[in-house]
N, C-alpha and C positions, 0 to 999 in steps of 0.2 A: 504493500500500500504506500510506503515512504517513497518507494522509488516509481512508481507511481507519480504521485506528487508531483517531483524536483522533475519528472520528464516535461508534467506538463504546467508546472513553471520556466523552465528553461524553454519551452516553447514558447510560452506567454510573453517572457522576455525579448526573446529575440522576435517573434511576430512585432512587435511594441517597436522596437529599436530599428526594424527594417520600412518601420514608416516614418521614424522621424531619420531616419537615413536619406532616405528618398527626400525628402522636405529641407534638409539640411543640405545637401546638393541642388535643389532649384537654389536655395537663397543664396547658397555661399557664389552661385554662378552670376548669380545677377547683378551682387556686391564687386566679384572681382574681378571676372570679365570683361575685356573688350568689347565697346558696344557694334555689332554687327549691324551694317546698313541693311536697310529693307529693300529689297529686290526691284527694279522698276523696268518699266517697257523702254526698250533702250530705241528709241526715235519712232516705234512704232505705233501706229495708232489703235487704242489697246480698246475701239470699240464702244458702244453706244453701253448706258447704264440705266436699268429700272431699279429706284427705289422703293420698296414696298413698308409699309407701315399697318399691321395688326391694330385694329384698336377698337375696343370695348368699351363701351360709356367710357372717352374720353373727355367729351364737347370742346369747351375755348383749352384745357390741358394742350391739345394737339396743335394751334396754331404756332407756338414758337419751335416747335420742331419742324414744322411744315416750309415755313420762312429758313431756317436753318440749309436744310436740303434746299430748296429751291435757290437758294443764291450760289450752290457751288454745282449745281446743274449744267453741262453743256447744252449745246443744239443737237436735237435729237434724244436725249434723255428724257425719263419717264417720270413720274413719281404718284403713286397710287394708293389709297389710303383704302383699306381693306374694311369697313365698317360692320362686324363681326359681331351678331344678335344684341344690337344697340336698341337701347330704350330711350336716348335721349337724343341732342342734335347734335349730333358725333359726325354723322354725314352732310349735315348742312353747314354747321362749321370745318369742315374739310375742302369742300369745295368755295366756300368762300374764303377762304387760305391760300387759293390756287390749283390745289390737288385733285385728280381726276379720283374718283369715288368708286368702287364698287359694293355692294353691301349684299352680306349675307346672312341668310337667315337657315335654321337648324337647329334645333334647342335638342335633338337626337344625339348630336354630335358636339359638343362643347370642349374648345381647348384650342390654346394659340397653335399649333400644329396645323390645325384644320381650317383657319384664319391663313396662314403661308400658302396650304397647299391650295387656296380659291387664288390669291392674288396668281400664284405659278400658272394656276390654268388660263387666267385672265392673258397673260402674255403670251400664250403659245400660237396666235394668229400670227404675232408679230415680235419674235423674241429679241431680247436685246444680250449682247455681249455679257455682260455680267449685273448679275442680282445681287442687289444689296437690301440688307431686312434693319431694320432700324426702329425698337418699341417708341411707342406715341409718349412717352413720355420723358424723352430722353432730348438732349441738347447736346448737337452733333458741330463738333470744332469745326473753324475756316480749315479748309485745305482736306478734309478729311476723309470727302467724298473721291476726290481724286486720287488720294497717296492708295485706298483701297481698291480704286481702278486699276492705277498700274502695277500694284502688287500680284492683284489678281490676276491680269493679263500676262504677264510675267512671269509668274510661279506657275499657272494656268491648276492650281490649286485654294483650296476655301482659305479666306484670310480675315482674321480675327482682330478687330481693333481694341486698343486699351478702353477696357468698358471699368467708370468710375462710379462709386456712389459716394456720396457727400451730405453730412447734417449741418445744420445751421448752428450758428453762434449759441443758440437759446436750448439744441437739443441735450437733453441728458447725458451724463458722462458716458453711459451705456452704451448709446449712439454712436459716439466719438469712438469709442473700443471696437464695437461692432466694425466703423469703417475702417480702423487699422486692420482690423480682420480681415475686409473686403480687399486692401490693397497689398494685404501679403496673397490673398488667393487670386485675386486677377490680373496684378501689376506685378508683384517681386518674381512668382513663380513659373508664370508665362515667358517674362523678358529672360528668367535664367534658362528656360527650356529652349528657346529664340539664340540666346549667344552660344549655346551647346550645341546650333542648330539643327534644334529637336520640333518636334510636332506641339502645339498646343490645343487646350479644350475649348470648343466653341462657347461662350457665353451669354447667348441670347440674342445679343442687338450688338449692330454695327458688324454684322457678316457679310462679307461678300463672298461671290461663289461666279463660276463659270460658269453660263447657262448651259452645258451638257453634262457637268457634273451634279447641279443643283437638280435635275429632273433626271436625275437616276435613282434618285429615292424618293420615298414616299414621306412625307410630310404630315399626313392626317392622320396625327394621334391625339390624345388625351392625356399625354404624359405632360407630368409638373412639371419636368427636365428635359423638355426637347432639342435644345442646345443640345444639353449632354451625352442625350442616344446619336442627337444626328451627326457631330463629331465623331463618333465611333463607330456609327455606320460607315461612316464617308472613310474613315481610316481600314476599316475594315473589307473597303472594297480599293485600296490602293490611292485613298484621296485624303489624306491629312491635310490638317489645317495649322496654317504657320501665322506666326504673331505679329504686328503690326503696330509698335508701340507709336509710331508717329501720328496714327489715327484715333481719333478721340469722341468718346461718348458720355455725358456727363446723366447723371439722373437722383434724385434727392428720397433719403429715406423718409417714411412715413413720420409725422411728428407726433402722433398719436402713439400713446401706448398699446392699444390695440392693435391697430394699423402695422405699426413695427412687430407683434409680437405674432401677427397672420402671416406677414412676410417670410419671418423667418422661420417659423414652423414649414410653410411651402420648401421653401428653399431645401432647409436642408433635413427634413423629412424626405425631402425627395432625394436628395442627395445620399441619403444614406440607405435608401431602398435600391439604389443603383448599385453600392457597392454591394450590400448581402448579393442581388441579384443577377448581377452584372460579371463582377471581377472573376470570380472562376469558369466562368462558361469563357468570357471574352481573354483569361489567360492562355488557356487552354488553346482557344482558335488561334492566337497568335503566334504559339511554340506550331502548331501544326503547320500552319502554313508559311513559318520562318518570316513574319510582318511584323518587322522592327520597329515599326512608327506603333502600333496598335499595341506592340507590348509596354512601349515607351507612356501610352497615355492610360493603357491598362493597372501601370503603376500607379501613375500622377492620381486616378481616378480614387482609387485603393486609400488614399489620403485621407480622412474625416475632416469635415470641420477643425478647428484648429482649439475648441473649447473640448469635445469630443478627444481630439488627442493630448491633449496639456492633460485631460483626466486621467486617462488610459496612462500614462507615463508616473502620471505620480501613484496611481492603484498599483500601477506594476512594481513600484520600486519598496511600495510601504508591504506589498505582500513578501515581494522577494531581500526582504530585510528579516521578516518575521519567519522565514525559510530559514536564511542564516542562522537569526538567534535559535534558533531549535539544532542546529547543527545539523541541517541535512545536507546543505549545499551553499557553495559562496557563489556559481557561475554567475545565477540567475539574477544577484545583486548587484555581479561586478558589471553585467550586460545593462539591468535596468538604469544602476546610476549611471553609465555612460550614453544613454539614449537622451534620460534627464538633462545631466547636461550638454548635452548637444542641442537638443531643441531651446535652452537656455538660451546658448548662446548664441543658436541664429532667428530667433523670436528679437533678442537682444541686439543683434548687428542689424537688424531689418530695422528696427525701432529709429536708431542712431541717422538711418540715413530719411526712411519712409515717414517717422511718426514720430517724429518729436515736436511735430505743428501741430500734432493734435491732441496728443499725451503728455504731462510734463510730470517727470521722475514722480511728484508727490499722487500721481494716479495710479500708482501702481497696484493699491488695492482695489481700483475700479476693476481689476485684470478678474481677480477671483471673482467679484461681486457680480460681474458679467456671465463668469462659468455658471455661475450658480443659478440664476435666472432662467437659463437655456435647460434645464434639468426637467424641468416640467415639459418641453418641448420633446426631448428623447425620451420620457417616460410614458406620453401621449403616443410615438412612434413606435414603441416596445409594445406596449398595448391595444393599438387600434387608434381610431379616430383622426387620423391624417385627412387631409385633403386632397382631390386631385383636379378641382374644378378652375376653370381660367378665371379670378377675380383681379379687379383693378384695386392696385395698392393706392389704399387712405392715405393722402399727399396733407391732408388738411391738418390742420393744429387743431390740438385734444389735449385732452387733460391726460 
């Protein structure tokens, strides 16, 4: 029975230690590395662009995104605003924005998936070079629409731009953690995957795609995490997707306590239903068919949350302590504290560079107070009662 145990503690450990392994390699890559220029259409003309924009009871939300795109438009570009089982003036505020309209109705089928795959069909009279998906409520940088044109055109592969989320002055410290959170998972470890020039995870908005790669797959899901599958579809059929930090998407978390705490159950409820359901099927297929890019994001995937692993690290090291004191085994301690600090220290070097604008040294107890919050989220997850339905994230101020 003891040996036992210390087998499947020393398991524990090193399962533990080969994720903040992985995590500790995006970060240290993206602190120390050279930054690797984004690939461009070298003199050639890399083709006309339809933008498509998903949106659900957005209404006036959608007009400053719509202005956004429309200024960095060519002649001959698209831009089409998908109005996706709207109950309010989501479509009349679209088109009087400039945006050609299509709206669909479906209450069968709910989910921004199925939102994409109407606007895709929309364009197949008259396709354009490359598809870019852009959520309605997002504020897309000058220049941003282009750098993913000719990435796109160029790589002739999907191209993932830096997608940001940002709280206000007045959000909770929680917030402000939260977005460090966001910019070690969409900023630090994409750019370090990018200088190792390695494949990254699609993240929703600000995708662009080659229109014959883009309608090789199907789009009409229901999945919270459609990014997430269709990056690994697209990898898993020889189409990875590379990162694009000079392209930029900007979009603001809920201020509402509610609001933020729907989000982030979506989020990474859903994210953590991909790894149980995901990561050994999509290992598997990657060793079989020697697809380096897919094992590469099969990893990345493999990741939890970063509240999820700060726990895991410190569970592992307080059990594989109380191993020690019993005298059964030192491996499992010597493995856990060095996972521990590892992820210290590159949570710590991330900070130094990423998040000292937003964090200052004396918050450092907001870090726990944050873990602890999300506990009812993973407990909800463990148990049931997830969601998988497309709702528009509460933008509004709440108590």
């Amino acid at each position: 029975m003891a040996n036992l145990f210390i087998a499947f503690s020393v398991l524990f450990a090193c399962l533990c230690g080969g994720l903040v392994t992985i995590l500790f390699v995006e970060i240290i890559a993206a602190l120390a590395l050279p930054t690797r220029a984004s690939s461009a259409a070298s003199g050639e003309n890399p083709g006309r662009v339809a933008a498509i924009i998903p949106a659900h009871n957005e209404g006036v939300r959608i007009a400053p995104t719509i202005k956004d795109i429309k200024l960095q438009l060519r002649e001959g570009d698209q831009l089409i605003v998908v109005a996706d089982n709207c109950t309010d003036d989501t479509a009349a505020q679209a088109r009087n924005s400039g945006a050609a309209v299509v709206e669909r109705r479906d209450l069968t089928k709910i989910g921004k998936g199925y939102a994409l795959q109407f606007g895709i069909e929309h364009l197949t009279t008259d396709p354009p070079a490359v598809v870019i998906f852009v959520d309605a409520d997002c504020r897309v940088s000058n220049g941003s629409i282009d750098q993913l044109r000719e990435v796109c055109a160029a790589t002739h592969r999907p191209v993932q731009a830096l997608d940001l989320m940002t709280a206000t002055n007045e959000s909770p410290i929680n917030l402000r953690v939260a977005e460090f959170a966001w910019r070690v998972k969409n900023w630090i470890r994409p750019l370090g995957l990018q200088k190792l020039n390695l494949p990254c995870q699609l993240m929703g908005t600000g995708m662009a795609f080659p229109w014959d790669v883009i309608r090789s797959v199907n789009l009409a899901t229901g999945s919270i995490v459609e990014d997430l599958k269709l990056g690994l579809d697209l990898a898993t059929i020889g189409h990875s997707p590379v990162f694009c930090p000079a392209a930029k998407v900007i979009s603001h978390f809920p201020l509402s306590i509610e609001g933020a705490t729907s989000q982030r159950k979506r989020w990474e409820a859903g994210h953590l239903h991909m790894i149980f359901a995901r990561v050994p099927v999509l290992m598997f297929k990657a060793i079989r068919r020697a697809n380096f890019h897919l094992f590469v994001l099969t990893l990345d995937l493999a990741i939890p949350p970063l509240s999820v692993l700060a726990g895991l690290a410190v569970l592992t090291f307080f059990v594989s302590t109380l191993v020690a004191l019993f005298g059964l085994s030192l491996i499992p301690l010597f493995v856990s504290a060095l996972s521990l600090m590892g992820m210290t220290i590159a949570i710590f070097l991330a900070w130094l560079k990423y998040g000292r604008d937003l964090l200052p040294p004396r918050s450092v107890l907001s870090v726990a107070q944050y873990i602890f919050s999300k506990l009812p989220i993973y407990r909800q997850f463990l148990f049931g009662g997830g969601t998988s339905r497309w709702t528009r994230a509460d933008r509004e101020k709440g108590d």
